[in-house]
Steps between C-alpha positions, in 0.01 A plus 500: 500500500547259784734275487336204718430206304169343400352170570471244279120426487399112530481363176178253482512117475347348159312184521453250292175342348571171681538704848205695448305250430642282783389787732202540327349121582652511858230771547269359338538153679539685854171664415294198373623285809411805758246750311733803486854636589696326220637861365680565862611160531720547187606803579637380816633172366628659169640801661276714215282840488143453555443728197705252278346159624138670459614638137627176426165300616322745317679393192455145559140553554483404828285643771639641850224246712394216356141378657465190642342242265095493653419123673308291222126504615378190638328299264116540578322176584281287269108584551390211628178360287166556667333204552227394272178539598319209614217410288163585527274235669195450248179612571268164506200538275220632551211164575196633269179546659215228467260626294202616652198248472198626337183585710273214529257553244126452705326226377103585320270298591134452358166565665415117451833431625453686817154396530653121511698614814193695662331194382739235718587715782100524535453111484804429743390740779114366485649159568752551676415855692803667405837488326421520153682848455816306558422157276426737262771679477733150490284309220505808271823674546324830608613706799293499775453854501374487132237233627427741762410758271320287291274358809450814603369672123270146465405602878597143653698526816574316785174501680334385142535160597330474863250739350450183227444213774313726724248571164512152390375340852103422454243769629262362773142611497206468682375139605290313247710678240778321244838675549611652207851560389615814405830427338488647183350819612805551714721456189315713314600779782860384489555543168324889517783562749776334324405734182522845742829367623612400184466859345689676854788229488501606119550854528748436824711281293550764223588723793737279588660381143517883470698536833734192383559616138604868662741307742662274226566812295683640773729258530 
């Protein structure tokens, strides 16, 4: 056996609670200030193993980094309120139409009725020569076209008139003979005519109330 003798080996240092735990928050506090390397730091500072601080911060439940508390989020604006809709203009109402007037309803008249206005007009032009159609037409309330037609079916017109004085004037005859006047035998033709006209202005007039009625209808 050799003689040479051995060395003694290093006996380890104990701890206490109080120092453990004092090493224990000055890693912890070195890593909350700068993120990490709080276990080196004591091991520097503290002159211990890395294997005992991290056994000891593993008992104390205490992480190697520690991360770095996230930046509160900005608080997010208010919406501001949409404005509120102006209001809508009102429609003005609607003006209701007029009623539509009804259609004249044409007038009847009676054959002794219109034989009163062939009657005047006939009597005005023979003494006057013309412009019964027209005095007719203002004393009766007629239109003048209606006392057209009715001149026309009783065969008096314009000419009627002259045709009157020119029938009326006294006939001369031979010498030694009394003029006679022929008067009433030129009525007598006047009045055939009127009753030929009369019956033409007749049937034009229905023509032409049938013309108006089909015209009013379309209205």
């Amino acid at each position: 056996m050799s003689n040479t003798p051995k060395k003694n080996t290093a006996q380890s240092i104990r701890y206490t609670a109080e120092q453990k735990k004092e090493i224990v928050d000055f890693a912890v506090s070195y890593n909350a200030q700068n993120g990490r390397g709080g276990q080196s730091a004591a091991v520097n500072k503290f002159n211990v193993s890395p294997i005992s601080v991290a056994a000891w911060m593993k008992g104390a439940g205490a992480s190697k980094t520690v991360k770095a508390p996230k930046p509160a989020k900005a608080a997010k604006a208010p919406k501001v309120a949409k404005a509120a809709k102006a209001p809508k203009a009102e429609k003005a109402p609607k003006v209701a139409k007029a009623p539509k007037t009804a259609a004249k309803v044409g007038t009847r008249y009676t054959a002794e009725e219109k034989q009163e206005v062939v009657d005047f007009v006939a009597n005005y032009n023979a003494e006057n020569g013309r412009g019964g159609q027209s005095k007719a037409a203002a004393k009766f309330g007629v239109s003048p076209i209606t006392v057209m037609a009715w001149l026309k079916a009783a065969g008096v017109n314009k000419s009627s008139a002259k045709a009157l004085k020119t029938d009326t004037a006294p006939a001369k005859v031979e010498k030694g003979t009394k003029t006679a006047s022929v008067g009433s035998d030129a009525k007598l033709v006047t009045l055939l005519a009127l009753i030929k006209e009369i019956a033409t202005a007749e049937a034009a007039l229905a023509q032409l109330n049938g013309k108006f009625r089909s015209l009013q209808a379309s209205l």
